[in-house]
N, C-alpha and C positions, 0 to 999 in steps of 0.2 A: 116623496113621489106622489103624485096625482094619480097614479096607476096604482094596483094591485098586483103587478104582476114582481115575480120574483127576482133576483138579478144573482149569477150566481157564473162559476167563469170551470173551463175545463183544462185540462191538461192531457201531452202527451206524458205518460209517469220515464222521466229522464233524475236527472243527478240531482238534480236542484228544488225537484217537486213539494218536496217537505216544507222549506224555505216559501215557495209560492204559494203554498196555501195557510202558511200561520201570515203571512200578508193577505191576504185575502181574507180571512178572519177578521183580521187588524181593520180591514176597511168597511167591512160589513158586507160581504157577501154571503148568499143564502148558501152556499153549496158549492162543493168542488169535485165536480168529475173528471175519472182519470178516464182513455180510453186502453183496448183490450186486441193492440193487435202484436204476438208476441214475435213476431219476425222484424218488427220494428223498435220496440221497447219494449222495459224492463216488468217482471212480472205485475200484474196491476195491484191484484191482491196482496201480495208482499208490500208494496208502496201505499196502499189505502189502508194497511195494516200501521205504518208508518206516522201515517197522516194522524190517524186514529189515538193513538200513542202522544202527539204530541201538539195539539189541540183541543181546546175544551167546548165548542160551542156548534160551528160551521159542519153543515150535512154534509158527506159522501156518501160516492156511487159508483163503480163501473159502468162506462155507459161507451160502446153499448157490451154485453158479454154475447157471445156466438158461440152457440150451442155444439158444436162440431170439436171445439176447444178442450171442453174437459167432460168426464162424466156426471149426469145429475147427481149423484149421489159427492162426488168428490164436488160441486159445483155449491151445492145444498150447505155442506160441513164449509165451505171458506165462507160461506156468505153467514153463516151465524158464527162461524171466529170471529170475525169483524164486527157481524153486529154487537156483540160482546164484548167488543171491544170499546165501541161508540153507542151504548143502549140510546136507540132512538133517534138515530143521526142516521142509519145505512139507507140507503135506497138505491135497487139496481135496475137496468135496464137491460132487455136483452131484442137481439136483432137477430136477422136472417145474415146476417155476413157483410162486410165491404173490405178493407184492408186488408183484413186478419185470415179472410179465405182468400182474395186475389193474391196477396203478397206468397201463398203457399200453389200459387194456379189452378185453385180451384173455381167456383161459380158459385153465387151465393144463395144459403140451402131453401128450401120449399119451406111455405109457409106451412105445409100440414105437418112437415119436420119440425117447425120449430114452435107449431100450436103444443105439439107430442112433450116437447122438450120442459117447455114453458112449466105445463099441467103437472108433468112428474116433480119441478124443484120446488114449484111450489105446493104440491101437496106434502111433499117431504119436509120444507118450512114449517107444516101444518101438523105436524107429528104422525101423518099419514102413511099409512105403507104404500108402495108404489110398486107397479110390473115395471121392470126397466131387463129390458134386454130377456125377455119371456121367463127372469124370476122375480119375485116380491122383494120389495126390498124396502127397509126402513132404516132411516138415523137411530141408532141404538146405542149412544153413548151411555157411560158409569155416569154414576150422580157425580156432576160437577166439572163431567169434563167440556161438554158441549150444548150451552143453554141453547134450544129450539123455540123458537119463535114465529110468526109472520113480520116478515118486511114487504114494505111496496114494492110493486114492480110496474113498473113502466114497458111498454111494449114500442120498440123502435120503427115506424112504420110512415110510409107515404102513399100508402092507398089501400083500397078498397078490403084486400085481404086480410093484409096487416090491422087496419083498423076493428074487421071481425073480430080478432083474435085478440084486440086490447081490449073489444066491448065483453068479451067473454072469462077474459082471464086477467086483465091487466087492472091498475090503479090507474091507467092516465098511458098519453102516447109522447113518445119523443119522435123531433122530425129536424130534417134537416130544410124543408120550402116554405112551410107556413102554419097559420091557423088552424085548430079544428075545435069548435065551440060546442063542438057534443060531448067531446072530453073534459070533468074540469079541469084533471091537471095534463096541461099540454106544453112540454116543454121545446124550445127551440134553439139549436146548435146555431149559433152564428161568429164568424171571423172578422178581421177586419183592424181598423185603429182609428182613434178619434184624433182629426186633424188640427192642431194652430192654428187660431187663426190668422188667416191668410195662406195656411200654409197648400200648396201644391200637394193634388195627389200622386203626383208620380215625383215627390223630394224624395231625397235617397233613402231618407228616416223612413215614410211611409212604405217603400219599396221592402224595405228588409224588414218594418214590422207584419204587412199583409200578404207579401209577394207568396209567401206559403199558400193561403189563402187560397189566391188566384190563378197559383197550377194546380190545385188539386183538381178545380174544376176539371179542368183539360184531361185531369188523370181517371175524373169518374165518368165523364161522358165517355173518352173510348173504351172502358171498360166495357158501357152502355150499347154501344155501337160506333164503331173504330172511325168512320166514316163523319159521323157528325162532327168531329173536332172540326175538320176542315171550313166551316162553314164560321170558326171563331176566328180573329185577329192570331195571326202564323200559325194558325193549327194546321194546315196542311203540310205545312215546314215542318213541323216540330213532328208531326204522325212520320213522314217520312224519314229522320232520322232516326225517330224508335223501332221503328219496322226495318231497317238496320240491323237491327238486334237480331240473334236466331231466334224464333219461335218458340223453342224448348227452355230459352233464357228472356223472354221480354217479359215477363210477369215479373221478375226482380227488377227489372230497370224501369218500370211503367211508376211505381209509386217509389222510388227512391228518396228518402230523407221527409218523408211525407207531414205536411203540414208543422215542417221544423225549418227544415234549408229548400233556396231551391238552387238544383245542382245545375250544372254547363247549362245541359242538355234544355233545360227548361228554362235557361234565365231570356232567351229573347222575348218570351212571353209577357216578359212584364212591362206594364204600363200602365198611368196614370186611369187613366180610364178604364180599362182592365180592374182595377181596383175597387173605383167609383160605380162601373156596371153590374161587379158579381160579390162583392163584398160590403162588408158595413162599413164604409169608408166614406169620412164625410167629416164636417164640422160639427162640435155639440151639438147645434140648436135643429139642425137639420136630423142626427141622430134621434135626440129627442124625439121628433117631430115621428119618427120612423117607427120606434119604439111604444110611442102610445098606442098609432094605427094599429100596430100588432097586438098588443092588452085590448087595444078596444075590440078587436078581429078574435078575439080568444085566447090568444098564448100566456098563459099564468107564468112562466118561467122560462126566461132566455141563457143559454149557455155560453156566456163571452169567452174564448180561447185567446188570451192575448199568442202576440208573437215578437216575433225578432229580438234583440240585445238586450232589451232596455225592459225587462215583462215590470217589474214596479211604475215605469212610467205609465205602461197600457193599464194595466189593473187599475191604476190611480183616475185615470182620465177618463176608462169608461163607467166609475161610478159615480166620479163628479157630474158627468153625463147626464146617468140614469139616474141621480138623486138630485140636481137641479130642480 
């Protein structure tokens, strides 16, 4: 690569995780994160523990954890399991909430929440005693049972707050929009599939590798505000059948199958364009082309999620891609 930036691909932690990240090893990717929302899939920690176990080379992560999820102290103790598992491979990232708090209808938490959250796991990383919950508390394993160390932490963030709180505490930001060249390590989640050439973006192939992809959009803007879908290609259609739904139940139906399948409900949404406008959908050279902008723009590491049937084929395609 002509760039420096890293190339590294994520996963929902499902049946076959294991399998997609000694592929991913195999092909050279920097890193494989799982994501942490457990109304959706299976424990992460359990599955990075897995990963761990049965590769020798390729970083993991959680990315992102939400603080709401478990307590610092239980949060602290899996994150040096694992790193003990993989000395010098763990690296997590922690967020204010998306999935993992909507999929339970909650809201996702306050950044002074999760500056608090942040500072405790990592001074407890640190062998530091911590007030948590108005007593002191410290990792106090027997010799041997729980090596403590520092791991990086990444702070999952798209503006201004969030970004305080990585200049303050974090190793670097993760983000789901863009660049930030005040951080150096700034990682970027991106979806999508690299197209054949010639191929159409809305062939059936590309539909069931991105089409995930391209509802979630729809699923995080009305999170955002219910109202803006409508202003996307059948979002007013699709907002109206979900508001169908009772109120006390549309938080389970809003991300349904998230960035795995996309269900009934959601499949009018899809289209070629649809792909091409909100996803990384395109042909290598255009990819490419897309790719450096962002390394040149700042982002030292991109998070490629393949998707649909076929994840060996995506995996394969977006490093011959990225290492053309």
């Amino acid at each position: 690569m002509t760039s420096p930036m890293q190339i590294s691909c994520a996963f929902p932690p499902g049946p076959d995780v294991v399998a997609h990240a000694q592929l991913a090893e195999s092909l050279g990717y920097e890193r494989v994160w799982l994501y942490d929302s457990p109304a959706l899939y299976g424990d992460v920690w359990v599955h990075l523990a897995r990963i761990a176990e049965q590769t020798s080379r390729i970083g993991i992560g959680p990315g992102v954890l939400v603080p709401n999820l478990r307590h610092p102290v239980t949060q602290a103790s899996a994150i040096a399991t694992v790193s003990a598992l993989a000395p010098g491979r763990l690296a997590v990232a922690i967020g204010t909430g998306f999935t993992a708090r909507m999929t339970m209808g909650q809201r996702p938490l306050t950044w002074a929440e999760t500056r608090t959250y942040i500072a405790q796991v990592k001074g407890l990383l640190n062998g530091e005693s911590m007030v948590v919950e108005g007593k002191v508390t410290k990792l106090i394993p027997p010799a041997g049972y729980l090596p403590v160390a520092p791991v990086p932490i990444l702070v999952a963030a798209n503006g201004p707050k969030g970004f305080a709180v990585a200049r303050e505490l974090g190793d670097g930001v993760m983000s789901i929009f863009g660049s930030y060249p005040e951080f150096e390590w700034c990682a970027l989640l991106a979806f999508g599939t690299v197209l054949d050439p010639g191929e159409s973006p809305g062939s059936d192939r590309a539909l069931l590798a991105a089409g995930p992809a391209l509802t979630v959009v729809y699923h995080g803007m009305y999170e955002a505000d219910p109202a803006a879908v409508d202003g996307l290609p059948g979002g007013a259609e699709w907002r109206a059948e979900l508001e169908r739904i009772p109120i006390h139940l549309r938080h389970l139906a809003t991300h349904e199958d998230h960035l795995v399948n996309v269900c009934e409900r959601d499949r009018p949404l899809l289209s070629g364009e649809g792909l091409t406008n909100f996803t990384w959908t395109g042909e290598a050279p255009a990819l490419r082309a897309r790719l450096d902008a962002m390394a040149e723009a700042g982002t030292s590491e991109i998070l490629f999620q393949p998707g649909g049937p076929d994840i060996e084929r995506e995996l394969r395609a977006f490093m011959d891609m990225a290492s053309a």
